[in-house]
N, C-alpha and C positions, 0 to 999 in steps of 0.2 A: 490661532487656528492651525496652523502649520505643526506646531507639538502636539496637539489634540490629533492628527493625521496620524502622526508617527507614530501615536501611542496605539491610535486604531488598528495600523499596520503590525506594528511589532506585536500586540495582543492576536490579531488574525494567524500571524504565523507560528506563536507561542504554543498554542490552545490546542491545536492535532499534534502538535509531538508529544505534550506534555500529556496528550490524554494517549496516545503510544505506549506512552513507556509508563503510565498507570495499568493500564489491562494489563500488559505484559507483565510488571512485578508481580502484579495480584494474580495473573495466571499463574508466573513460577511460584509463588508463596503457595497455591493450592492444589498445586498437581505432588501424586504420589508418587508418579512415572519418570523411570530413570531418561534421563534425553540423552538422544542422540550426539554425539561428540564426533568431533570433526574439525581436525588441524587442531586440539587440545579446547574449541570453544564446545560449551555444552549448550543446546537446544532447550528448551523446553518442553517440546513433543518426542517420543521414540521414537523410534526408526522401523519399529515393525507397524505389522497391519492391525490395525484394529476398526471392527467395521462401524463403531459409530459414533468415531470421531476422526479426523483428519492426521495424520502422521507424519514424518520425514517420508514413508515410506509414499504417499502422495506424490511428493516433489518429482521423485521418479516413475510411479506410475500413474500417471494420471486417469489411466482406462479403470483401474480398481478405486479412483476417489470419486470418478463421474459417477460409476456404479452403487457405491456406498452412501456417497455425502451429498451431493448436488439433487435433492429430491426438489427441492423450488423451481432450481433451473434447466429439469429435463426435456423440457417443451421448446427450449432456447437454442439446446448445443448446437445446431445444425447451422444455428448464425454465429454460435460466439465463436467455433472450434476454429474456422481458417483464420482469423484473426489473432485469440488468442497461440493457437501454435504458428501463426506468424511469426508474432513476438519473439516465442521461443525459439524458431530457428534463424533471426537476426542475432539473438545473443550469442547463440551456439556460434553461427558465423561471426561473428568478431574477434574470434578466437581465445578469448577470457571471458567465458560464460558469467562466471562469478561475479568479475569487474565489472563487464557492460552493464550486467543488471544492475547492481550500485548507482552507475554513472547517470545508466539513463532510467530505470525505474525508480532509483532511492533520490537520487539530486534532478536530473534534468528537468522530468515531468514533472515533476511536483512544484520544481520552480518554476516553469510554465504556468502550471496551475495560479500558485499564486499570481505570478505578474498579470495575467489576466485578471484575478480575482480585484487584487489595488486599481489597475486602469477601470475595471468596472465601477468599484466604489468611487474613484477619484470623477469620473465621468457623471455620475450617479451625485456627488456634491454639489456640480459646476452646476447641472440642470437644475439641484433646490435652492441652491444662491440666485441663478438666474431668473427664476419663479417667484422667488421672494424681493428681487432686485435690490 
Protein backbone atom coordinates (compact mmCIF):
# COMPACT_ATOMS: atom_id res chain seq x y z
CA UNK A 1 0.00 0.00 0.00
CA UNK A 2 2.63 2.40 0.92
CA UNK A 3 4.24 2.13 -3.09
CA UNK A 4 0.77 2.50 -4.36
CA UNK A 5 0.82 6.09 -2.10
CA UNK A 6 4.04 7.07 -3.58
CA UNK A 7 3.06 6.44 -6.87
CA UNK A 8 -0.24 8.38 -6.23
CA UNK A 9 1.95 11.28 -5.05
CA UNK A 10 4.48 11.33 -7.56
CA UNK A 11 1.59 10.92 -10.36
CA UNK A 12 -0.17 14.08 -8.47
CA UNK A 13 2.83 16.20 -8.75
CA UNK A 14 3.95 14.91 -12.20
CA UNK A 15 0.67 15.72 -14.09
CA UNK A 16 0.56 19.87 -13.85
CA UNK A 17 4.07 20.41 -14.80
CA UNK A 18 4.04 17.86 -17.42
CA UNK A 19 0.71 19.49 -18.65
CA UNK A 20 2.85 23.13 -18.24
CA UNK A 21 5.28 22.53 -20.47
CA UNK A 22 2.70 20.67 -23.08
CA UNK A 23 0.61 24.03 -23.70
CA UNK A 24 3.74 25.81 -23.55
CA UNK A 25 5.69 23.77 -26.41
CA UNK A 26 2.40 23.61 -28.26
CA UNK A 27 2.01 27.41 -27.72
CA UNK A 28 5.58 28.00 -29.00
CA UNK A 29 5.20 25.47 -32.05
CA UNK A 30 2.04 27.74 -33.04
CA UNK A 31 2.63 31.08 -32.58
CA UNK A 32 4.07 33.29 -35.59
CA UNK A 33 5.10 36.19 -33.27
CA UNK A 34 8.58 37.04 -32.55
CA UNK A 35 8.91 36.96 -28.45
CA UNK A 36 10.05 39.03 -26.31
CA UNK A 37 13.85 38.49 -25.37
CA UNK A 38 15.33 39.21 -22.28
CA UNK A 39 18.87 38.45 -20.65
CA UNK A 40 19.20 36.41 -24.21
CA UNK A 41 15.82 34.08 -23.00
CA UNK A 42 13.12 34.42 -25.67
CA UNK A 43 9.37 34.49 -24.47
CA UNK A 44 6.78 33.19 -26.44
CA UNK A 45 4.46 36.31 -26.35
CA UNK A 46 5.99 39.90 -27.77
CA UNK A 47 6.37 42.70 -25.95
CA UNK A 48 4.08 44.91 -27.68
CA UNK A 49 0.45 45.61 -27.25
CA UNK A 50 -1.81 43.72 -28.99
CA UNK A 51 -5.43 44.02 -27.84
CA UNK A 52 -6.62 40.58 -28.00
CA UNK A 53 -4.39 38.67 -26.60
CA UNK A 54 -2.16 39.20 -23.53
CA UNK A 55 1.69 40.29 -24.14
CA UNK A 56 5.04 40.86 -22.24
CA UNK A 57 3.66 44.25 -22.70
CA UNK A 58 0.78 43.17 -19.86
CA UNK A 59 3.39 42.19 -17.34
CA UNK A 60 4.14 45.92 -17.17
CA UNK A 61 1.01 47.36 -17.65
CA UNK A 62 -1.49 45.78 -16.18
CA UNK A 63 -4.13 48.89 -16.63
CA UNK A 64 -3.97 48.20 -20.56
CA UNK A 65 -4.51 44.00 -20.03
CA UNK A 66 -7.56 44.63 -17.35
CA UNK A 67 -8.80 46.85 -20.26
CA UNK A 68 -8.22 44.48 -23.18
CA UNK A 69 -8.16 40.93 -21.66
CA UNK A 70 -10.03 40.39 -18.29
CA UNK A 71 -13.73 40.55 -19.96
CA UNK A 72 -14.77 37.57 -17.36
CA UNK A 73 -13.29 39.13 -14.45
CA UNK A 74 -14.50 42.73 -14.76
CA UNK A 75 -17.22 42.52 -12.16
CA UNK A 76 -14.24 41.04 -9.72
CA UNK A 77 -11.31 43.69 -9.97
CA UNK A 78 -12.33 45.83 -7.10
CA UNK A 79 -11.74 42.42 -4.83
CA UNK A 80 -8.91 40.84 -6.63
CA UNK A 81 -6.73 44.41 -7.35
CA UNK A 82 -5.49 44.93 -3.46
CA UNK A 83 -4.57 41.65 -3.25
CA UNK A 84 -3.27 40.81 -6.34
CA UNK A 85 -0.97 44.17 -6.48
CA UNK A 86 -0.25 43.17 -2.97
CA UNK A 87 1.60 40.31 -4.25
CA UNK A 88 3.19 42.56 -6.58
CA UNK A 89 4.51 45.05 -4.19
CA UNK A 90 5.88 42.22 -1.68
CA UNK A 91 8.01 40.94 -4.71
CA UNK A 92 8.99 44.41 -5.68
CA UNK A 93 9.97 44.82 -1.82
CA UNK A 94 12.20 42.02 -1.56
CA UNK A 95 14.40 43.58 -3.61
CA UNK A 96 14.82 40.73 -6.51
CA UNK A 97 11.45 41.14 -8.12
CA UNK A 98 12.50 38.30 -10.49
CA UNK A 99 13.68 35.86 -7.74
CA UNK A 100 11.01 36.34 -5.17
CA UNK A 101 8.50 35.56 -7.70
CA UNK A 102 10.43 32.11 -8.55
CA UNK A 103 10.85 31.50 -4.84
CA UNK A 104 7.58 32.12 -3.77
CA UNK A 105 5.09 31.88 -6.69
CA UNK A 106 7.08 29.04 -8.93
CA UNK A 107 8.43 26.76 -5.69
CA UNK A 108 6.98 27.96 -2.41
CA UNK A 109 3.05 28.07 -3.15
CA UNK A 110 2.82 25.50 -5.27
CA UNK A 111 4.54 23.34 -2.70
CA UNK A 112 2.27 24.33 -0.21
CA UNK A 113 -0.35 23.62 -2.50
CA UNK A 114 0.70 20.29 -2.81
CA UNK A 115 1.54 19.35 0.73
CA UNK A 116 -1.75 20.18 1.53
CA UNK A 117 -3.09 18.45 -1.38
CA UNK A 118 -1.17 14.66 -0.08
CA UNK A 119 -2.25 15.44 3.77
CA UNK A 120 -5.78 15.73 2.33
CA UNK A 121 -5.52 12.55 0.37
CA UNK A 122 -3.41 10.81 3.13
CA UNK A 123 -6.24 11.98 5.57
CA UNK A 124 -8.88 11.13 3.12
CA UNK A 125 -7.39 7.07 3.05
CA UNK A 126 -7.15 6.85 6.93
CA UNK A 127 -11.18 7.72 7.12
CA UNK A 128 -11.81 4.81 3.99
CA UNK A 129 -9.51 2.14 5.95
CA UNK A 130 -11.28 3.21 8.93
CA UNK A 131 -14.87 2.72 7.40
CA UNK A 132 -13.98 -0.26 5.82
CA UNK A 133 -11.96 -1.46 9.18
Amino acid sequence: MKLKKLNIYIFILLIPVLFIFSVNEYSRLNTSNKGFVRKGVTAINPSVKIPKKCSWYCHTDTGYCKKHHTHLLKNHTSKIDPFYFGIIKSLHDAGDYGLANIIFLVILFPALIYVLLIKSISIQIKIKELKNG
